[in-house]
C-alpha positions in Angstrom: -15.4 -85.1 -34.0 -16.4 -81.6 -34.9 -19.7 -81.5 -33.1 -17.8 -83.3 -29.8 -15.1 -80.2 -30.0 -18.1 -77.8 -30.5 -20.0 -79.0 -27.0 -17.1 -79.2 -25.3 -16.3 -75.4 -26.1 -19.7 -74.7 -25.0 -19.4 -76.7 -21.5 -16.3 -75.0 -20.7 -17.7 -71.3 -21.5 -20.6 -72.7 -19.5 -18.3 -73.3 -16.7 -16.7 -70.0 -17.0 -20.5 -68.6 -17.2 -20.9 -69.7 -13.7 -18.5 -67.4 -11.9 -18.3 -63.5 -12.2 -14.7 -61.7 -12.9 -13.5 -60.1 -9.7 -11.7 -56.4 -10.2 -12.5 -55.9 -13.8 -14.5 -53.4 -15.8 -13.7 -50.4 -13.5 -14.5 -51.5 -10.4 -15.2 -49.1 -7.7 -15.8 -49.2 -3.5 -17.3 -46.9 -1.1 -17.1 -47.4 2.5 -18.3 -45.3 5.5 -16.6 -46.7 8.7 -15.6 -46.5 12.1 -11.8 -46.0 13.2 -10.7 -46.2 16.6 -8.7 -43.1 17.9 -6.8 -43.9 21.8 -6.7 -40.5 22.5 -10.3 -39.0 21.8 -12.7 -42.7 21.4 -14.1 -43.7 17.8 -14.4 -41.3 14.8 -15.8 -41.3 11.4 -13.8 -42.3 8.2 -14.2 -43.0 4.9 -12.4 -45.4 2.5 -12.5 -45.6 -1.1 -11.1 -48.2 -3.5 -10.9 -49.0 -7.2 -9.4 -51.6 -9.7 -6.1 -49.3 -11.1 -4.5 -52.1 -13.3 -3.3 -55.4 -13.6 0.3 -57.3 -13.1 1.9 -60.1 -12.9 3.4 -61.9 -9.5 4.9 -65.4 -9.2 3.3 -66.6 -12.9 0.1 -65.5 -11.3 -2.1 -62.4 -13.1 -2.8 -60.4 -10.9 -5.1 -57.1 -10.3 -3.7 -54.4 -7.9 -6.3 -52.4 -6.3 -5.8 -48.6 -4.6 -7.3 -47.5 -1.7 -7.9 -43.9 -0.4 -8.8 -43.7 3.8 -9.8 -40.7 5.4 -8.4 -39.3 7.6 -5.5 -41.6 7.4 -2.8 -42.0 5.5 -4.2 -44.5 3.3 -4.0 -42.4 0.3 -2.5 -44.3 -2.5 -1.7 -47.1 -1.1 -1.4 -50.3 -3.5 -2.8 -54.0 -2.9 -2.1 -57.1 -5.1 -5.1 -59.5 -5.8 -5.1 -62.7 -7.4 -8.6 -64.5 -8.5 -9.3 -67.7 -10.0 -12.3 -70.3 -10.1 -14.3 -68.2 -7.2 -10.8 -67.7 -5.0 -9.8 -64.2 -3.8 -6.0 -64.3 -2.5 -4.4 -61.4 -1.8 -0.3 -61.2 -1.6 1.8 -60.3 1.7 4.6 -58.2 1.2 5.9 -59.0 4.2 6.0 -62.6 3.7 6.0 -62.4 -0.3 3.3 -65.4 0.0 -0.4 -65.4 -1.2 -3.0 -66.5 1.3 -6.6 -66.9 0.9 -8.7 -64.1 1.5 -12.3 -65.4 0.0 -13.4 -68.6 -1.2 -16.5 -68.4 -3.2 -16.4 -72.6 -3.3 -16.1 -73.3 0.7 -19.8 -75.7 1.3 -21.6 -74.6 4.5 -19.7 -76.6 7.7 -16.0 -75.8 5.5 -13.8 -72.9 6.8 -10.7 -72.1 5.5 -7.6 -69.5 7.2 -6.0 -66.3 6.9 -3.3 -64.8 8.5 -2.8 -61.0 8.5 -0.3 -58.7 7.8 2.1 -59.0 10.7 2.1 -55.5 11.5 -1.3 -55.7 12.6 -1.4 -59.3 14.3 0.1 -63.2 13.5 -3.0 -64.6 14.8 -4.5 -66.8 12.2 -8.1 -66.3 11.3 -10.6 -69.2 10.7 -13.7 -68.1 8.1 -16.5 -70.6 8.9 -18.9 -70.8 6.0 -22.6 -70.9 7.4 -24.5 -70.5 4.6 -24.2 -70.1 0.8 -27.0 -69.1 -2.8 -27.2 -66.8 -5.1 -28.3 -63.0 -5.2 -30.0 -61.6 -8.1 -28.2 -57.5 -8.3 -28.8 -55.2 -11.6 -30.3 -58.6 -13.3 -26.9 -60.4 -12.7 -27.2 -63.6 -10.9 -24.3 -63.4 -8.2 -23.0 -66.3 -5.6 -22.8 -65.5 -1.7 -21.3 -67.3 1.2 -22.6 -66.3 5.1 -19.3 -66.3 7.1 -18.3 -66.0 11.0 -14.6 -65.8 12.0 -12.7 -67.0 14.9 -9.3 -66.3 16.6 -8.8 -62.7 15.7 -10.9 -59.7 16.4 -9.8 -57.5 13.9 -11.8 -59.7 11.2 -15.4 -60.0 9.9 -17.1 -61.4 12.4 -20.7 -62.4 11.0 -21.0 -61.3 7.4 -22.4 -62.1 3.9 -19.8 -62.3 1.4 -20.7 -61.5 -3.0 -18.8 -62.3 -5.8 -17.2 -59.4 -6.9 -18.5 -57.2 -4.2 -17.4 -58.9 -1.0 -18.7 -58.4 2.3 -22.0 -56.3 2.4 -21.7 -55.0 5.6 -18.1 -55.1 6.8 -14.8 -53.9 4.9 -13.2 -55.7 2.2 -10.2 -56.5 3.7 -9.6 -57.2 7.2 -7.9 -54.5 8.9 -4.7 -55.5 7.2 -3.4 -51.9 7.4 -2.8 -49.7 10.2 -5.1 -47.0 9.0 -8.0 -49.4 7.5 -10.7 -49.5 9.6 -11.6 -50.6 12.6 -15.2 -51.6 10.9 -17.0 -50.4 8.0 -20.0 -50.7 6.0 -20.2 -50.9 2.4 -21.7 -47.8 1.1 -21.9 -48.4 -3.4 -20.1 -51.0 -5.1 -19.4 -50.2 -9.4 -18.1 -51.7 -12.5 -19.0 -51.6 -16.2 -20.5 -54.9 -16.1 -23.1 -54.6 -13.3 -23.3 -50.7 -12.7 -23.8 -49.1 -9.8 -25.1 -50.9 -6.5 -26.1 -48.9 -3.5 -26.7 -50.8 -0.2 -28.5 -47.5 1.4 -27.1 -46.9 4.3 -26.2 -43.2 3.2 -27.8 -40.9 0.5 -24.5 -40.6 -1.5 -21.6 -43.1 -2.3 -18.4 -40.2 -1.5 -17.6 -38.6 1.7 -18.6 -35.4 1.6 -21.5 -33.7 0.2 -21.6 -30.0 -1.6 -22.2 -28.1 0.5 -19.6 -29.3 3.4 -16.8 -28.7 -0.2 -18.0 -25.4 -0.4 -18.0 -24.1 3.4 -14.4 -25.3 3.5 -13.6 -24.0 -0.1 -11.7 -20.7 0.6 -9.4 -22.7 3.4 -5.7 -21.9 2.4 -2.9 -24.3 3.6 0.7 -23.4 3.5 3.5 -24.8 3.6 3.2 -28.5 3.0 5.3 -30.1 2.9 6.3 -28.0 6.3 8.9 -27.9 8.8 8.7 -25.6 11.5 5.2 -24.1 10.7 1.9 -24.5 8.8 -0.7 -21.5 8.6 -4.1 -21.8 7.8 -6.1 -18.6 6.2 -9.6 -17.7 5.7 -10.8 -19.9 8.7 -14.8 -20.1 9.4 -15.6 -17.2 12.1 -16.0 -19.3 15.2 -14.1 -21.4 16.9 -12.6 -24.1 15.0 -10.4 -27.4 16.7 -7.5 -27.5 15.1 -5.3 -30.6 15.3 -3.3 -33.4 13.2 -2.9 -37.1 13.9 -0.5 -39.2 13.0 -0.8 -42.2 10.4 -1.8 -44.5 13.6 -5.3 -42.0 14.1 -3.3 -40.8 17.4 -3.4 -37.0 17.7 -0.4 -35.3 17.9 -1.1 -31.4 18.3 -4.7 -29.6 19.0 -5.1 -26.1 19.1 -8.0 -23.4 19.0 -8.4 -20.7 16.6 -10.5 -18.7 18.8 -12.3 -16.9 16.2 -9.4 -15.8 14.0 -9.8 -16.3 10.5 -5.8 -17.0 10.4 -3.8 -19.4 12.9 0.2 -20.4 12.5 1.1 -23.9 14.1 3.9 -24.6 15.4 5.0 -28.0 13.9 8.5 -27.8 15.1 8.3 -30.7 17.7 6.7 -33.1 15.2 8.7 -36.0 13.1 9.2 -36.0 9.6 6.6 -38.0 7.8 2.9 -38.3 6.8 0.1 -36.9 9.2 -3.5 -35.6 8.7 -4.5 -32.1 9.3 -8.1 -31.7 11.1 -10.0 -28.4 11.6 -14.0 -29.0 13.1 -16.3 -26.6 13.8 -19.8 -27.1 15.8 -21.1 -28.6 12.8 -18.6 -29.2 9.8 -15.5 -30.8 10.0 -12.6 -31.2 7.2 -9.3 -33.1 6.4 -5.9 -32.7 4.4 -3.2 -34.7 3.9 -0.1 -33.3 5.8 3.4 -34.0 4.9 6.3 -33.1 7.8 9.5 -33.1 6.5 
């Protein structure tokens, strides 16, 4: 009876063997990506997540994940995650519901659906699984399913979903947020367990090199939170765009500093809340969190 207990200890670790742990282990996302502006077209963002703790919700354990957007106002911003057996499901706080957001068991020909946050859209998505196999990253033998999605244009589209990682060239959740993005590509992916994964799109995982930090080092922002004004001090000697957009990536203000190393805005007309500052030059460009109260 002893031996019989012993294998079946075995086949169930074997089981467990089979699938990787989602969210744990430090996990870590980079994404550069595309966000669509009405006012002035497309412009470049960047979108960082990592695995900040776990949590209970409905009996169900649970991994909330954080995510950082820029420019937007993404910064901070918590998301619940539920795994088990190879099934991502994420939880709607509108609807207080969990819905399926991967499914690392779907067989090519199987599809299964997803409805986004209803601030963005209430169309119901359907992820068709083309194709499915395994991917050998850092030595760790990973599962993948090819997807396509129908019946909302705000989703996928054609991708390869990875355990743990999830879609290699798309971002991981499906503009479910005002300020994710429109689309994005998967820039590093990190844990403990696997290390560090680079899909080499860009030299560098973050979204900003040195040398951009340390052109805009000496900028001096004050007061903010603000009211009726904001100043900026030691500007770059040229002719810097000034504006700030509002958490929907729609600019609000724009202004010149026509060569003045110091410019006052007047912020009088704008509503309290959360905006993002942007000051560009010819060839530099840099971002702050703004706060209107």
């Amino acid at each position: 009876m002893r031996i019989i207990a012993f294998i079946g200890i075995l086949f169930l670790l074997s089981l467990h063997s089979n699938g990787q742990d989602w969210f744990e282990g430090k996990a870590q996302w980079h994404y550069g990506s595309i966000k669509f502006d009405p006012v002035s077209g497309y412009y470049n963002s960047y979108c960082h997540m990592n695995a900040l703790r776990d949590t209970v919700v409905q009996g169900k354990d649970c991994y909330i994940l954080t995510k950082n957007c820029y420019p937007c106002d993404c910064l901070g911003l918590e998301v619940i995650l539920h795994e088990e057996n190879g099934v991502v499901q994420i939880f709607h706080n509108d609807s207080l519901e969990f819905d399926t957001l991967f499914n690392m068991n779907i067989n090519p020909g199987e599809s299964w659906s997803f409805t986004p946050n209803e601030s963005i859209s209430s169309d119901t998505v359907k992820v068709n699984v083309t194709g499915n196999g395994q991917k050998i990253i850092n030595g760790d033998t990973l599962k993948y399913i090819v997807v396509n999605t129908t019946g909302n244009n705000w989703f996928w589209g054609v991708d390869t979903i990875v355990e743990k990682i999830g879609p290699l060239h798309a971002y991981f959740f499906p503009q479910y947020f005002a300020c994710d993005p429109l689309n994005g590509n998967l820039r590093c992916y990190s844990d403990d367990s696997l290390g560090l994964f680079e899909t080499g799109i860009v030299p560098y995982c973050t979204y900003e090199d040195v040398g951009i930090n340390e052109f805009w080092s000496n900028l001096n922002i004050y007061p903010n939170p603000a009211q009726d004004y904001l100043i900026i001090e030691n500007l770059p000697m040229e002719n810097c765009r000034i504006s700030i957009r509002n958490v929907l990536g729609q600019e609000v203000y724009a202004s010149y500093s026509l060569g003045l190393s110091e410019k006052t805005l007047n912020t009088s007309n704008l509503k309290a809340g959360i905006y993002v500052l942007e000051v560009q030059t010819a060839n530099s460009e840099f971002s702050r969190r703004l706060v209107i109260e």
